[in-house]
N, C-alpha and C positions, 0 to 999 in steps of 0.2 A: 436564056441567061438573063439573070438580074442586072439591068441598066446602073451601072455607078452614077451615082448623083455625085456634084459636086459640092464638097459639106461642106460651106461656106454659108454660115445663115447669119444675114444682114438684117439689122431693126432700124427700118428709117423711122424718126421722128422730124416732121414741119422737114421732109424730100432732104435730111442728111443721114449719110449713112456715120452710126455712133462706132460701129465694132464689126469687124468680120474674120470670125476664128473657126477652126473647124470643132464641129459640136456632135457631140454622141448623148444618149440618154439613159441613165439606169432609175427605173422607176419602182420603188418599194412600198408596196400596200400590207398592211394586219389587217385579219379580220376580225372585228369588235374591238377595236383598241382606243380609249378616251388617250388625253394626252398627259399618261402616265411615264414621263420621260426624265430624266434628270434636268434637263434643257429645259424643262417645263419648271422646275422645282420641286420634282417628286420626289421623295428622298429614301420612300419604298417599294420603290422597284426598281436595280439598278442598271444602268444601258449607256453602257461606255464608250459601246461603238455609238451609235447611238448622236449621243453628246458629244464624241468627235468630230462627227460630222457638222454637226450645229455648230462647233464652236470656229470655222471658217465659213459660216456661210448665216444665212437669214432662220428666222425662228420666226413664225409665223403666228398670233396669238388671239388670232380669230377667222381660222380656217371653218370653215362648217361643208358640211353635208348638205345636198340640197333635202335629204330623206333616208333615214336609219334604220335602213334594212340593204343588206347585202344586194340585192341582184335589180333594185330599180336606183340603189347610189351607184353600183358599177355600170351600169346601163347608161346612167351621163356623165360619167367620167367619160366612156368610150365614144359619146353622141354630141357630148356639149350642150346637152337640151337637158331643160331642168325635166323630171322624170315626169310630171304631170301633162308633158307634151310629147310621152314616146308611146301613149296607148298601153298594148296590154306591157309592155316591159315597165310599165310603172308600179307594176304590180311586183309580187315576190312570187315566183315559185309561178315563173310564167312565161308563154312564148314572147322570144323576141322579133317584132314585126322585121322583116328582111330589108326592106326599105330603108331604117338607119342606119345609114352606111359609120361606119368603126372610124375615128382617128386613124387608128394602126393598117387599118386599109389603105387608105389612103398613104401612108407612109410606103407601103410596100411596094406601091403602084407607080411610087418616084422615085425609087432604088433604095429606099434605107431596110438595111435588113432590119426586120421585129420578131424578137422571139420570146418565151414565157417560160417560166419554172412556175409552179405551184395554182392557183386559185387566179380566173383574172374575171368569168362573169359566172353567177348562177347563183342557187339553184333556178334551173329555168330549161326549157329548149330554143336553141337557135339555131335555125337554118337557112338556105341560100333558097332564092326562089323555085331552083329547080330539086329541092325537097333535100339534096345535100349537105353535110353535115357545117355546122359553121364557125371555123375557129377564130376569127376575128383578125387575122392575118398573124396572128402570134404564136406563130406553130411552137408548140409545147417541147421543149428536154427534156427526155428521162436520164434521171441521172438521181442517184441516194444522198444529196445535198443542194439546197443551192446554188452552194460556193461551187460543188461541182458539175452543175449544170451551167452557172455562166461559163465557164472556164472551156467546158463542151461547144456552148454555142459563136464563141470567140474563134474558136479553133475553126470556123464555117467559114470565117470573113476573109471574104477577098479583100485585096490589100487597102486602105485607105478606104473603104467602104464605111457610110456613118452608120451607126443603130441603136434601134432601140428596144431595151432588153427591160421587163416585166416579171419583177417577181412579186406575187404576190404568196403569202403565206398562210397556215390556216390555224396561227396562232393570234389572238387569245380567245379564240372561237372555246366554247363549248364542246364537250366533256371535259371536267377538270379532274385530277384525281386527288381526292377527300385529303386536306392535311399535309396537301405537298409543300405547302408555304413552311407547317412544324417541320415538316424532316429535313428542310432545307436551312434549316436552324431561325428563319425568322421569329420573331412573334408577335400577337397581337397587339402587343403598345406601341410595335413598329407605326400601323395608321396613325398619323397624325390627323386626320381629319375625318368622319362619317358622313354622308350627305343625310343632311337632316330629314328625309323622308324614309331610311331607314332607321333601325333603332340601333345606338349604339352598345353592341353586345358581344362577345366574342363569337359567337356563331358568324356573325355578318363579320366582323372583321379576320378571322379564318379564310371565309370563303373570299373577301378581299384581298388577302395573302395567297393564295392557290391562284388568282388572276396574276398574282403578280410574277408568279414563278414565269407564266405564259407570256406577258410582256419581256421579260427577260430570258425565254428561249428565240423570242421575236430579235430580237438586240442581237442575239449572238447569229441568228441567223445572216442580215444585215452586217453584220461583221465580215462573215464570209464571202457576201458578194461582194465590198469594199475591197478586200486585202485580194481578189483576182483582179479585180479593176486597177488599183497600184500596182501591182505584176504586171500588166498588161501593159503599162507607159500609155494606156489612154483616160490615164485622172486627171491630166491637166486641163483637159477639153471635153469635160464630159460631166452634161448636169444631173446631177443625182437628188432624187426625189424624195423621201420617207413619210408616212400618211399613213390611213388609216380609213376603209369606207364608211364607220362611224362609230360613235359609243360603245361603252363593256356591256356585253352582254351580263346584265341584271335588270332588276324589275324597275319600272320608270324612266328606263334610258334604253336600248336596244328595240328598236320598233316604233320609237313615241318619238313626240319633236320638242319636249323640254331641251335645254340647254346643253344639258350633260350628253341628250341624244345624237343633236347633229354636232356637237362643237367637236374638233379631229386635229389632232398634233398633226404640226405640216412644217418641215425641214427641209429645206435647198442650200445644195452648196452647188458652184458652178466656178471655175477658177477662170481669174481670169475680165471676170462679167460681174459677179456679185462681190462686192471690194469689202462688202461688210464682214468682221468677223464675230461671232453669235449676236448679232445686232436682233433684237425682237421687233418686228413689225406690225403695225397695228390695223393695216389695210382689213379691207371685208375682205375676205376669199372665197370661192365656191369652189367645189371637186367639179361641177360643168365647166368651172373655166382652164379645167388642164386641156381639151381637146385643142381650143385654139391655142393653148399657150404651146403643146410640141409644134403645131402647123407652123407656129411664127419662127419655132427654135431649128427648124428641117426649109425653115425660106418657100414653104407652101401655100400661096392663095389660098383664102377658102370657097375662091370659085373653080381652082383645079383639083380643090380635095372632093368638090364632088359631096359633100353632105350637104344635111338637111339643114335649111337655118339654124344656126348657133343662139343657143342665151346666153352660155358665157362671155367672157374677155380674157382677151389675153392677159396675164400675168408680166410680160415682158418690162413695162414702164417700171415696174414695181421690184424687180430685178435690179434694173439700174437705178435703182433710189429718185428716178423720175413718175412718180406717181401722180395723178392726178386728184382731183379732191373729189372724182366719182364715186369712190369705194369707199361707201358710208354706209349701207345695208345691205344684207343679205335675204334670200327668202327660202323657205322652208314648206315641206309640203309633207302629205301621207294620204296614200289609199288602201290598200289591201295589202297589211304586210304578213298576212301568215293563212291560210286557208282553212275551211270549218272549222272556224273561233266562232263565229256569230251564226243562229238562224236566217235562214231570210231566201236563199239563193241555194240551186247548188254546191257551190263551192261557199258558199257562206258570204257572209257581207261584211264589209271594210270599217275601216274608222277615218273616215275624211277629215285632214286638216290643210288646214294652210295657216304661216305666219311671217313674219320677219321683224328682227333683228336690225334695229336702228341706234347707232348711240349703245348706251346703259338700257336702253329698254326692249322689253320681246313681248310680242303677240301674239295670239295665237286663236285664228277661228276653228271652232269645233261645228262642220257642218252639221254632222247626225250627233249631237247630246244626249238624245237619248239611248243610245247606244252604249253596250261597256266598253271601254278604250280597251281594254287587254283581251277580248271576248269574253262570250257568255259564261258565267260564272261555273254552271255545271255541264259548260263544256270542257273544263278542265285550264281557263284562263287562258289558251296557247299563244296568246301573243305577247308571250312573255317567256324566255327559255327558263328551264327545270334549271333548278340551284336552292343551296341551302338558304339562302335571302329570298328567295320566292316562297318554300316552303314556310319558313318563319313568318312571313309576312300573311299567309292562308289559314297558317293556326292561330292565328292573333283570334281572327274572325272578322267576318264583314262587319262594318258599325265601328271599328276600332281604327284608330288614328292611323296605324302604319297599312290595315289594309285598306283607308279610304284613298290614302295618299297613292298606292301603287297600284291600287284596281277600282275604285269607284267611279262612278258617272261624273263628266265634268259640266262645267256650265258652257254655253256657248260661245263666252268672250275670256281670256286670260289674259293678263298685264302683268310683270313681270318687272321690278327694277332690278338688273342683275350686279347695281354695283353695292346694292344692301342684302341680296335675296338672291345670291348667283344657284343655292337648289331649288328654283321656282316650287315656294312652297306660299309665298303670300299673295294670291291673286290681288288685285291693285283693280280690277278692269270694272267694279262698281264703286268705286270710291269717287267718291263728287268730285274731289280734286284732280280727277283723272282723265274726264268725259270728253274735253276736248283733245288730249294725248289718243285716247281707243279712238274719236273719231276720227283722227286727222291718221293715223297709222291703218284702220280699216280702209280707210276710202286710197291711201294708195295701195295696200296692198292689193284690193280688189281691180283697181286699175291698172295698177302693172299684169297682174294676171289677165285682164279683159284684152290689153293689148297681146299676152304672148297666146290669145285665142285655147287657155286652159279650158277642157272641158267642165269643171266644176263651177264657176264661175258662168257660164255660157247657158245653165239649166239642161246641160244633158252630163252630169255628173255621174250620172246612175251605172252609166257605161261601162267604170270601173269596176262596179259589182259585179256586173253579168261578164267579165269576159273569162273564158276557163283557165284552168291552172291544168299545169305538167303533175300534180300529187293527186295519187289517187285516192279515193276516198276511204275515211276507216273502215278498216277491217279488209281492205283489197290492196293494204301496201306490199310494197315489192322486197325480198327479204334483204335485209340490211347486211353491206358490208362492215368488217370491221375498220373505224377511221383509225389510220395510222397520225400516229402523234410523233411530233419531234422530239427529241431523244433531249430533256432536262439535265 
């Protein structure tokens, strides 16, 4: 029998206790979703639920990714450790070492039920040391909606029990279907905006419109597991999450660490605790810093949770509009996010970055530059997902501005003012007037990295190349099911 924990989670700040309310959690991820929200100021794509929820709680406006690819961002969501310190889970499309122990583990271990609807880590294998299967303590609902799988898993709880419930979605993931945005009656002059590294054409703004329909079956999804939560009479006491593991899948953002890559709409409402109503906050955030932030919100040590040293921070201060002046950068990383893109390795070799996000300014080191950031060119670019914007950008031809910009070789150092150049397209990182900014932002980033004992930093970065991948090699894939898509 599952130990009732008493929900009562207390946040001392300087040995006083500020609030003690009983607290549940509903935690909502998309997959590849930038922060195309009304809340944002998006104005084509629309998400009502959405923006409801925003509009009694915080809006978060510099949330990032520690790494924009699915299954090494999900991997420190779940760890609290920026992904460059989980080994092979820092990878995509790879084993999760048994060793980092889950938040949601830990949650379960102290009575809070955790349960999941939809997507919460992969593509990847994880298992327990003794070769068994490993769900992360989030035992999965079946059920043909969301809304009707929270609904199922509420229906579990014993009385007054806290929980924390995980839905993640597999919307605005990839396959779209061609012209769903026309039939949906939008149209092209809906974008108001093209990120200057593509070209603005209806092709690209179509296929910007077919994203949008998937943001907006994401919203409605979200909707659904709201209006069980208000059925349920536990929305007074229960913080709700909305997020994103990283950037739209398109060329130059999904896989890379430009801006648009890690940067991730991030929405809290909490009643009760968060007194702001759609107040924008300007804090740094990391997706590493939710682990400690449920431990603080479930009144858990993170010496009785049992994980592996955190890099995050709790979020809690920042909650109660008590923030500190620590959260003024962010850091950002990438090693192997898609398998036989590049020669070099069995599974092929990575595109090593590191950077961070300070102020208006972003960095960015390219360890291997000579390397292609999207993979090798006749290997079919795969680090970058199939889409009318990719294909546009392949027939342009290499040597041409829009394919240098989404697949060309980069230089080793990128600077970035993102408050004149937020689509990092003007590197700044040779410019004379710049020399002491690149070096005063390399030398911490290198630093902080030395201290969180990154292997790339350390001269055994290589490690990331050589560790194997769960995909097997072309021409030995395993036959594809069909991915069921949410009903538009």
């Amino acid at each position: 029998m599952i130990r009732t924990l008493l929900c009562f989670s207390t946040l001392f700040l300087s040995g006083v206790s500020i609030w003690a309310v009983p607290t549940n959690v509903v935690f909502c991820i998309a997959d590849d979703a930038s922060p195309h929200f009304g809340a944002y100021g998006c104005n084509w794509a629309k998400t009502p639920n959405i923006d409801k929820v925003a509009a009694s709680g915080m809006i978060f406006d510099n949330a990032y990714t520690p790494t924009a690819k699915c299954a090494p961002s999900r991997a420190s969501i779940l760890t609290g450790r920026n992904p460059w310190l989980l080994e092979e889970a820092g990878n995509h499309q790879a084993y999760f070492p048994h060793k980092y122990k889950a938040f949601s583990e830990s949650l379960r271990e102290n009575g809070v039920m955790v349960g999941s609807y939809g997507k919460v880590w992969g593509p990847g294998e994880a298992k327990h040391a003794d070769g068994s299967t490993r769900d992360f303590a989030l035992t999965a609902e079946k059920a043909a909606s969301p809304g009707a799988a929270f609904e199922q898993f509420l229906g579990k709880r014993q009385k007054d029990q806290p929980f924390f419930f995980w839905f993640g979605s597999k919307n605005p993931h990839r396959p779209y279907k061609l012209d769903a945005g026309l039939e949906a009656g939008k149209k092209p002059t809906d974008i108001d905006r093209v990120p200057k590294f593509w070209p603005d054409n209806d092709v690209i703004r179509r296929d910007m419109l077919d994203y949008s329909t998937e943001i907006e079956a994401y919203d409605s999804e979200v909707g659904e597991v709201i209006k069980v939560l208000e059925a349920s009479g536990e929305a007074s006491r229960t913080l709700v999450i909305i997020t994103s593991d990283h950037g739209m899948p398109f060329p130059r953002v999904k896989g890379h660490n430009y801006d648009m890559a890690n940067h991730v709409p991030f929405i809290v409402r909490w009643p009760g605790v968060i007194k702001s109503e759609g107040e924008h906050v300007a804090e740094f955030t990391s997706l590493a810093d939710l682990a400690p932030t449920f431990l603080d919100v479930f009144g858990i040590s993170h010496d009785k949770a049992g994980l592996q040293p955190i890099t995050g921070s709790s979020l809690m201060q920042v909650f109660t509009n008590k923030a500190t002046e620590t959260r003024k950068m962010v850091l950002l990383g990438r090693e192997r996010t898609d398998v036989y893109a590049r020669a070099g390795t069995p599974t092929g070799l990575g595109y090593p970055i590191r950077g961070i996000r300070e102020g208006n300014f972003y960095y960015l080191h390219n360890f291997k530059s000579e390397r292609w950031p999207c993979g090798d060119p006749d290997l079919g670019l795969k680090d970058t997902d199939d889409s009318p914007t990719k294909q546009w950008a392949i027939q342009a031809g290499q040597g041409t501005t829009f394919w240098e910009f989404n697949y060309g070789k980069r230089p080793q150092e990128e600077l970035f003012d993102l408050s004149s150049d937020p689509d990092c397209v003007v590197n700044l990182a040779q410019n004379t007037e710049h020399q002491e900014r690149v070096t005063q932002m390399r030398e911490k980033l290198f630093k902080l990295l030395r201290e969180q004992q990154d292997p790339r930093v350390l001269g055994n970065g290589d490690v990331f190349d050589n560790y194997p991948s769960t995909k097997r090699p072309p021409g030995q894939e395993a036959p594809k099911s069909k991915r069921k898509k949410s009903v538009k």
